[in-house]
Every structure is written in C-alpha cells, then in structure tokens.
VOGU-3710 file (C-alpha; in Angstrom, 3 decimals, decimal comma):
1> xxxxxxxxxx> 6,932/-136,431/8,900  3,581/-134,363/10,215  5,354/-133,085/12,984  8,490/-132,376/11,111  6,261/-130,406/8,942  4,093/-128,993/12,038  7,332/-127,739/13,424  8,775/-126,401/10,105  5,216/-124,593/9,651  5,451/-123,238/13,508
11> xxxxxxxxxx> 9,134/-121,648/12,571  8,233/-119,786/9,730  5,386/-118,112/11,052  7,559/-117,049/13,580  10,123/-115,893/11,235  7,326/-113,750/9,499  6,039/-112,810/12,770  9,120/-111,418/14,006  9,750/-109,521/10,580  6,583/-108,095/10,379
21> xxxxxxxxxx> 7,096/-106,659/14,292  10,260/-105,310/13,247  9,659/-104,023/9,773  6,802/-102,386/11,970  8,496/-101,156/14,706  11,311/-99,834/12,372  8,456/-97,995/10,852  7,196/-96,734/14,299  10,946/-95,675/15,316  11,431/-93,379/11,602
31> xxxxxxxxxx> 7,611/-91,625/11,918  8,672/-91,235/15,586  11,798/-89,299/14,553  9,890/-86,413/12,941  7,603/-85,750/16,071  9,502/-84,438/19,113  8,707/-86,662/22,207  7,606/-83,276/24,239  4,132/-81,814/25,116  5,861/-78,592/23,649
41> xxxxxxxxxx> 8,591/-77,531/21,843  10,564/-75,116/19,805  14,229/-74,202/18,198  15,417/-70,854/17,346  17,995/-69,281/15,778  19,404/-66,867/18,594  20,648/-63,776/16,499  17,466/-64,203/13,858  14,449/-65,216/15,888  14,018/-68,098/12,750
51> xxxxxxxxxx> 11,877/-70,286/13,955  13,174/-73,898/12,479  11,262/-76,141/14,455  8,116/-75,516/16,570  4,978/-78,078/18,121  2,336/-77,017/20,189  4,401/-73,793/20,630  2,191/-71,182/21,792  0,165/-72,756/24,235  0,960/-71,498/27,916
61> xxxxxxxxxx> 2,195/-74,424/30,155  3,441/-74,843/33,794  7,373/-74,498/33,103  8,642/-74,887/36,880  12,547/-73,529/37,482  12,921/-72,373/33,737  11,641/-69,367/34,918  15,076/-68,592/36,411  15,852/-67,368/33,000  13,958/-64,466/33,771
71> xxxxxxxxxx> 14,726/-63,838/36,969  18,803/-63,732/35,925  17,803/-61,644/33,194  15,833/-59,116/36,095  19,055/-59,338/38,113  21,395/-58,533/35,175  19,249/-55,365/34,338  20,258/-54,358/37,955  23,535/-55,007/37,760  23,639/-53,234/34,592
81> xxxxxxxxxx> 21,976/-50,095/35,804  23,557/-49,757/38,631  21,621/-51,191/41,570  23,410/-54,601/42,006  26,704/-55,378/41,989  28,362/-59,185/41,357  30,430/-58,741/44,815  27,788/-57,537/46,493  26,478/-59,428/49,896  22,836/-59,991/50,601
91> xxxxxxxxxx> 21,782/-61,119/54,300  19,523/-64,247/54,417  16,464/-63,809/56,089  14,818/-65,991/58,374  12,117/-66,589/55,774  14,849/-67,138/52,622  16,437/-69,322/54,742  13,666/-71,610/55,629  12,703/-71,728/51,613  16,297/-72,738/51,099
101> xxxxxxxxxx> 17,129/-75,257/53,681  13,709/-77,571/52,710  14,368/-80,373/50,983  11,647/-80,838/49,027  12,996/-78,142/47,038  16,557/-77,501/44,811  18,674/-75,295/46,639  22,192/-74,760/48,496  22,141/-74,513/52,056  21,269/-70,533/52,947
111> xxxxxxxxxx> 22,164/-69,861/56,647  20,295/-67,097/58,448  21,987/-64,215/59,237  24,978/-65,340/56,649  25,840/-63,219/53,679  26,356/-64,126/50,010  27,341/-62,567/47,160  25,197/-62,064/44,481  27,735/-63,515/42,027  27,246/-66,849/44,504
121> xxxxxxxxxx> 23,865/-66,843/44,597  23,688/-66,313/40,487  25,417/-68,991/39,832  23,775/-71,500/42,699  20,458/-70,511/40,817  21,800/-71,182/37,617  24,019/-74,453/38,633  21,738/-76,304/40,914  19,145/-74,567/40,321  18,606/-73,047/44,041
131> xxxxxxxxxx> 15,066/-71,815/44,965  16,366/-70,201/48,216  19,089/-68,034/46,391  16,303/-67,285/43,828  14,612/-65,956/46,332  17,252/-63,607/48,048  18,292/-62,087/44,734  14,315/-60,959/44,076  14,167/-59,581/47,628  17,651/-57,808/47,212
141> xxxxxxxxxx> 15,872/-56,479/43,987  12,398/-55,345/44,764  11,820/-56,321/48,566  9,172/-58,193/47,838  7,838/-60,764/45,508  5,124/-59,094/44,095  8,035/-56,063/43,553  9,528/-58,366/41,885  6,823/-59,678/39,960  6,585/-56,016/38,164
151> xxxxxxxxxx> 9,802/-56,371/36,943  9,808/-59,388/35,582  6,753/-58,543/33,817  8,632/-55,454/32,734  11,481/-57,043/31,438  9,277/-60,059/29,711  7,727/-58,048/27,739  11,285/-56,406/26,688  11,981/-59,691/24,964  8,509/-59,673/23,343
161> xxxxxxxxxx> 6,343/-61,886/25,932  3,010/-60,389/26,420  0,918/-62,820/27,482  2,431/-65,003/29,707  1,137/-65,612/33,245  3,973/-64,395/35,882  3,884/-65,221/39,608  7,378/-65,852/41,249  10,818/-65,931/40,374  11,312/-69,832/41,408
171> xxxxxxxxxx> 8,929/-71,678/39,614  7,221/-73,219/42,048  3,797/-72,679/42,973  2,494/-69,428/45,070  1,580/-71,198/47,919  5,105/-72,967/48,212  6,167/-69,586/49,393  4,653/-69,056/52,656  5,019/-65,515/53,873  6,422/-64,796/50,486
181> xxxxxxxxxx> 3,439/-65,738/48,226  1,353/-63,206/46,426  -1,979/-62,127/48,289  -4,928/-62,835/46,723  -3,515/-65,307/43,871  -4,636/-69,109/44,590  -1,758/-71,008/45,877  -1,575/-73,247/43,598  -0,745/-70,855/40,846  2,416/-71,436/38,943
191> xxxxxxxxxx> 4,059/-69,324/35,929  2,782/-70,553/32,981  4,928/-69,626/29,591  4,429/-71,297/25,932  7,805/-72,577/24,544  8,121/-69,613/22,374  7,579/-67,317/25,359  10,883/-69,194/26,902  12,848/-69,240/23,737  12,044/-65,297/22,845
201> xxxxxxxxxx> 13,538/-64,991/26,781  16,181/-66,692/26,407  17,323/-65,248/23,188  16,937/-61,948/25,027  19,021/-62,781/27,924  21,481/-64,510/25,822  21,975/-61,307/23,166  21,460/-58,750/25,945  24,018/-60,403/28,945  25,819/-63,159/26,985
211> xxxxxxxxxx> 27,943/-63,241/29,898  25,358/-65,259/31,934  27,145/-68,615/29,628  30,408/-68,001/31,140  28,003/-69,111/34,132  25,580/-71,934/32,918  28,541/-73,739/31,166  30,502/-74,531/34,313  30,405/-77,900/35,178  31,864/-77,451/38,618
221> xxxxxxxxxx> 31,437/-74,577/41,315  32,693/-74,427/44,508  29,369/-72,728/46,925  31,088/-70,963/50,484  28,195/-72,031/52,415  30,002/-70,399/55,728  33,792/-69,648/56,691  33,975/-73,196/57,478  31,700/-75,226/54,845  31,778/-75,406/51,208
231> xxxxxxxxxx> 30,201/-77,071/48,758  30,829/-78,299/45,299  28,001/-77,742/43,002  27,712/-79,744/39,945  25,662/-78,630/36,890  22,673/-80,166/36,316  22,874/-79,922/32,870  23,807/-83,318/31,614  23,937/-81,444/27,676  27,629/-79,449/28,547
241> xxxxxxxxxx> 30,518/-80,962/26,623  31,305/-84,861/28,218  28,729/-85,427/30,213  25,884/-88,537/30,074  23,807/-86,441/27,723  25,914/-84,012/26,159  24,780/-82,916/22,451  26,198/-84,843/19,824  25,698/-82,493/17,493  27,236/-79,049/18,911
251> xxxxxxxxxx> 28,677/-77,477/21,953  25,815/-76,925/24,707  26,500/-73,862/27,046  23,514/-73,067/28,746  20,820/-72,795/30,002  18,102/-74,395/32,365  16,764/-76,737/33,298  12,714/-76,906/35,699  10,996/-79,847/37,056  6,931/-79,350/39,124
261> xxxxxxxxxx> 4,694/-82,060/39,225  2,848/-80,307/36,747  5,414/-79,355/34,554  7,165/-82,728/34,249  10,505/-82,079/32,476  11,510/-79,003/30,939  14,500/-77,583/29,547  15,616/-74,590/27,801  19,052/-74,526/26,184  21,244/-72,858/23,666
271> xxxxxxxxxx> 25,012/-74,004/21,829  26,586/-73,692/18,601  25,715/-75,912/16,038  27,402/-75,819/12,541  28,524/-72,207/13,536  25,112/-70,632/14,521  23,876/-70,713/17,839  20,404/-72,270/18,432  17,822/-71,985/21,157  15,753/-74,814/22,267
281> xxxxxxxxxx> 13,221/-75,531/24,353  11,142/-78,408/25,569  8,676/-78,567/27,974  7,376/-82,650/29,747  9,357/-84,362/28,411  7,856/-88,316/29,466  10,693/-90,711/30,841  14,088/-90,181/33,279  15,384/-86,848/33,703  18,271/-87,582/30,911
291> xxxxxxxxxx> 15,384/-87,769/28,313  15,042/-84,208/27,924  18,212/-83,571/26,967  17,961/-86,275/24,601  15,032/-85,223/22,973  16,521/-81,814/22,569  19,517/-83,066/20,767  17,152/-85,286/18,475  15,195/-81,452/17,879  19,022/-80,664/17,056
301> xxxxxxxxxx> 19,645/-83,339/14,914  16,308/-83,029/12,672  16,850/-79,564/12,003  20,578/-79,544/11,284  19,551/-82,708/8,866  16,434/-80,582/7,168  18,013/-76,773/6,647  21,293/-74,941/5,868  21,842/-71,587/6,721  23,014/-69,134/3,390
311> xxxxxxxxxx> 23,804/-65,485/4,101  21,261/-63,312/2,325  23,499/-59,819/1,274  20,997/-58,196/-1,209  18,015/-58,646/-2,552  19,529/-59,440/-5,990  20,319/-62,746/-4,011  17,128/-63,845/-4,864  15,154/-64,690/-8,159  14,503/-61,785/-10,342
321> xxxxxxxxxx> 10,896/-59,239/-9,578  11,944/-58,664/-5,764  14,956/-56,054/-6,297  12,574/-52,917/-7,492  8,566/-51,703/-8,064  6,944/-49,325/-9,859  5,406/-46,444/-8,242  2,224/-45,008/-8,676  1,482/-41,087/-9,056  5,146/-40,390/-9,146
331> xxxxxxxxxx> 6,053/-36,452/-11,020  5,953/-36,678/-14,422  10,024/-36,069/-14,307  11,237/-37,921/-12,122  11,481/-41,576/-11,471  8,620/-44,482/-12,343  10,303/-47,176/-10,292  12,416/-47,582/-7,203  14,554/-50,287/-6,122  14,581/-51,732/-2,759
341> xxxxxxxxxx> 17,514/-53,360/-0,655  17,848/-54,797/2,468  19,649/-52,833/5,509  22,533/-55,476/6,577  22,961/-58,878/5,586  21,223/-61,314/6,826  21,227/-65,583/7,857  18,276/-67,761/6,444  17,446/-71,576/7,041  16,644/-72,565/3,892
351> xxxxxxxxxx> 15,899/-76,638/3,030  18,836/-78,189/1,953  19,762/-78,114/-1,420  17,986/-75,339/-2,083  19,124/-71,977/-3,476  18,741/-68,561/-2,831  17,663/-68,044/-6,522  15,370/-70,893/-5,939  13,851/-69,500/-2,717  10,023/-68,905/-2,802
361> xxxxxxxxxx> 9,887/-65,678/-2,122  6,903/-62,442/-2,285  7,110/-58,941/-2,162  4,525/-57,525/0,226  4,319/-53,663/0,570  3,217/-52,219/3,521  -0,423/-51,112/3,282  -0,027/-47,369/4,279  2,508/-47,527/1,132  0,852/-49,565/-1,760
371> xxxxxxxxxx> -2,055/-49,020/-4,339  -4,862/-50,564/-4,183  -4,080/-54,341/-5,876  -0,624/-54,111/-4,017  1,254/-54,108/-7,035  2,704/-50,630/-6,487  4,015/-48,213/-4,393  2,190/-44,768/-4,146  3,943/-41,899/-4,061  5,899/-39,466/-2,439
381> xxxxxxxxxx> 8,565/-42,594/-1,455  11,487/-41,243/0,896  15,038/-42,963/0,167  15,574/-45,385/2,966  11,907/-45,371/4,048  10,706/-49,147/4,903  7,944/-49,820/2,105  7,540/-53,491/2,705  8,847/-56,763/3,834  10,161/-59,879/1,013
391> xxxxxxxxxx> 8,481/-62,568/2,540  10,412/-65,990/2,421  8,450/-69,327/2,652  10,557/-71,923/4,429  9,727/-75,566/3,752  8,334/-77,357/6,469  8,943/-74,224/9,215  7,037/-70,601/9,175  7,813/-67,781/7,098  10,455/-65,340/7,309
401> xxxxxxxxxx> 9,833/-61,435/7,001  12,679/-59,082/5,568  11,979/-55,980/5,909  12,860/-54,051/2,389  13,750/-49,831/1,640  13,721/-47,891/-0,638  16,711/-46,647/-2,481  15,580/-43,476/-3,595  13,257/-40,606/-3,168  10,227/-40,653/-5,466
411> xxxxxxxxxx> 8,439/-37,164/-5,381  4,245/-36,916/-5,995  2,714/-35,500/-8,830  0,938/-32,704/-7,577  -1,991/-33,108/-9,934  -3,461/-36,363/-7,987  -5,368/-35,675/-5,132  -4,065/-36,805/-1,879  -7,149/-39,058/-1,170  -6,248/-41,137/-4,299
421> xx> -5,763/-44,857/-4,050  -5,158/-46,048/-7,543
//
C-alpha cells in the first residue's frame, strides 16, 4: 500500500510538473510573440513612411548584400537619365571576374572577356544575389568603386539616409575586394545601415522604379553564362508566393536578402498585405536561413493583428478643435479665425477598433507662425500657406505628422508692430 501510494505521489508531481513547464512555456511562447526575434527591426508603410513597428531601429549595423538595394537603385538612376541602358553589354574584367568566380562568395559565373547585359546582371544581383555582377554594374557606372561610392551616397541621401556608413556596392567587407577596395579605409570595413536607413531605401527604390518587383518576384531566371552555358537561377527569397517560407499573410514581391559573418541574417522585403503594401526589414536574425523570413511574417502578422488602416479625407474626420484657429493681430475687418485642411487624403494605422473621431490627436503650429502660448496663429496668414502639422498619437507605434493649411488669407493689422509676439 506505501508503494502504491509512493508511486501515486511520484505521478502527480509529475503531472504538476509537466503543467507548470507548459503553462510556463505557453507563457514564454505569447511574451515571445510581441518581441521580434531580430537584433533590429522595422515595418513601414511604403506610400506613408508610417512607421507600425520598429526595435532597436536606428542603430547602424553590418547589413551584408542588402546593400544591393542601393546599388539597383544607383543603376536605375542611370538608366533613367540616360547613361545605362537594360540591353546594354558590359565586358568582364579580369578583376570582376575573379570576384565572381570565388566561391566563398554569391555570384553567377562571370567569364573574362564575356559580355552581359545589364538587364542580366540586374537581375543575377537581385536573384542570387551575385557579388561579381554587383560589381560590373558599379564599374559600368562610375569606373571605380570609390566613383561609385559618391553616388550611392548621393542617391542615399535622396531617400533621406544621412548617416549611414557607405563603402561598396556588395556588402562585403573592403578588403574582400582586392584591387577594387577603397584606399585608405581598413579592410575590414563593411556598410553599416540601421533598419530604418534600409526601409527609407527601399521605400525609395520601390516608389521611384517600382519596376525593379517585376524583377525580385521571379522565382526562376534563366542566366546565359556563354553561347553555350546557361544557368537557371532560383530566387533566394523563400517569402514569394509557394515557396518554404512564403508569407502567410500577403503576397511577398521583393526584395533582398544579405548574409556576413557579422551581419548574420538580414532581410529587407516588401508585399501587399490587406491592400497596402508594407516594408520590412530585419537584420540577425538567430537560427537557419528560413528564420528570417519567418520572423518577418510574424512582424507581419503582429501588426496586421494590432492596426487598421482608415483613409483620413479632411480634417473634420477627426474630433472637433482641429478643423480651424484663431488668429492673432488680424485687421480689424477682416477675419478672426481661419480654418485649416489637409492637401490630399491620406492612410493612417490606427489601433483597431478605434475611430477617427476617437483618434488622439494635437494641433501644433509651426513656430515661425504661432503666438507665444501656441494657441494662435499670428498674422498676415496666406491661403494655402502650411501653418502647422495635426499630430496623431498611434498606440503602441510613433506619432504621425499631417501637415495642415490654411484656407484663407488673413491680412495684419497695421497698428501692431512687426516685432510683436502676443
């Protein structure tokens, strides 16, 4: 009867044992679900800039191939002005040619002295990500990386990126270049972006040459190595429609994908989701190389589960106070107030179940344009001048701006004295 009741005893504490570890690890698995598994990350909406979701965002970090982005978006500017064309063959250098026939690195075999078309070498950069090809586009650019380098710091700072640190149009680190490396930079240098940097560039390259996802969201390309060798190239991208990883939440169509011992596992990607197309980005991700994509559709997932997007088409949208102000020193004749309106409609992520009546929103005027106490506007106002921004405070995700104009022209009384502030 003891042991009956020793082994009775023994069972249940293994019953509770094994509740307890999974009443804990259930626990672990739902606080997990709110942190994404990446050292950074971000999601954007691609025609607002919204930021919905964002960790450790703005902290430069190695980002390896992902820097492609950049360099397509260099080589479409060409193209666009002029001084590329898509059928256009570049010769592969000796130098190219070694870059893209080592294996340690991504690439499609280069031969020297061949010719490839720049519409080939887009899409083996792109595709398979292919450092040598990479490579011959910059040189066919600028003639040199540190040419190139300009222009990529040119064009980053078109999409808003000012402080990123910019070496080569691979990814990889200087010294991996040989010949080709910048002088006078250590060689083990590599580009370092934050995940916002990546996003604002891809949301450039995507508004600016959205013909660059009739590229990324191939699954299959055929590469004419020579007149008797081709290869197929398969997209990396496990996230496209049917593959391993593909999104369960959307339709994935781009973008890239990078992968540096220091980097680990990044990705940068963009689809439509619920209508609106999104920009993500994640950069070391831990685990296999299907993780990333993973843990951006889990990024997905949380923020299609926490917001909905409304369409914001005047200011009277929103709770009353926001749609006019009073105006200081205004003529005694005319006008006291003004009201204010919003240029074009606009998206906003909003948390779910939540209004645009029931939005938190402020009225900020701009400085140059309010009294002192902010309360009002100080005259002379111009009709369609931009006096201010209605600031919207998203739950759980930063602020959103909208910039606000006046309606009407609001002439000074000449009797107060310019220097006036209240």
């Amino acid at each position: 009867m003891r042991k009956l009741r020793r082994v009775c005893f023994h069972l249940l504490l293994v019953v509770v044992t094994l509740t307890t570890v999974l009443a804990t690890s259930a626990g672990a698995v739902a606080n997990a679900s709110s942190t994404v598994d990446a050292r950074a990350a971000i999601t954007i909406d691609a025609e607002t800039g919204q930021v919905l979701y964002e960790k450790n965002a703005t902290k430069r970090y190695p980002i390896a191939s992902v820097i492609k982005i950049l360099t397509l978006a260099v080589i479409e500017q060409d193209i666009e002005q002029g001084k590329l064309k898509w059928d256009q063959k570049i010769k592969i250098s000796k130098e190219v040619a070694k870059v893209a026939n080592d294996w340690r690195f991504s690439n499609v075999q280069l031969n020297e002295g061949e010719s490839y078309t720049v519409k080939s070498l887009v899409e083996s950069m792109m595709i398979v990500s292919a450092d040598g090809s990479a490579e011959a586009l910059a040189l066919a650019s600028a003639g040199s990386t540190a040419a190139f380098n300009q222009k990529m710091q040119a064009v980053a700072k078109e999409a808003g990126v000012t402080d990123a640190k910019i070496y080569n149009m691979i990814g990889l680190a200087n010294g991996d270049l040989g010949e080709m490396r910048l002088k006078n930079v250590s060689k083990k240098a590599e580009n370092q972006l934050s995940a916002k940097d990546v996003a604002k560039i891809a949301r450039y390259l995507v508004e600016k040459y959205p013909s660059v996802l009739e590229i990324t969201k191939q699954k299959f390309v055929n590469f004419q190595v020579s007149d008797s060798q081709q290869y197929e190239m398969v997209n990396i991208n496990s996230m496209l429609p049917q593959n391993a990883a593909a999104s369960t939440h959307g339709e994935v169509d781009g973008l890239k994908t990078g992968m540096t011992d220091s980097s680990g596992y990044c990705f940068v990607g963009t689809g439509t989701f619920n209508g609106r197309r999104l920009i993500t980005v994640v950069l070391k991700v831990p685990g296999e190389y299907n993780n990333q994509f993973k843990v951006t559709d889990a990024m997905i997932g949380q923020v299609l589960d926490k917001y909905q997007y409304l369409t914001v088409n005047k200011l009277s949208d929103f709770k009353k106070g926001v749609q006019s102000v009073t105006v200081a020193h205004a003529e005694k004749k005319g006008p006291k107030t003004v009201g204010l309106t919003l240029k074009k409609a606009t998206t906003l992520w909003l948390a779910k179940n939540t209004s645009l009546k029931k939005a938190d929103v402020e009225l900020i005027l701009d400085k140059n344009k309010r009294t002192i106490g902010g309360h009002k506007l100080r005259a002379p106002v111009k009709k369609g001048e931009k006096v201010g921004v209605l600031r919207v405070h998203v739950k759980g995700a930063p602020d959103v701006d909208l910039s606000v104009y006046a309606t009407k022209t609001v002439h000074k009384n000449k009797g107060w004295l310019s220097t006036t502030t209240d």
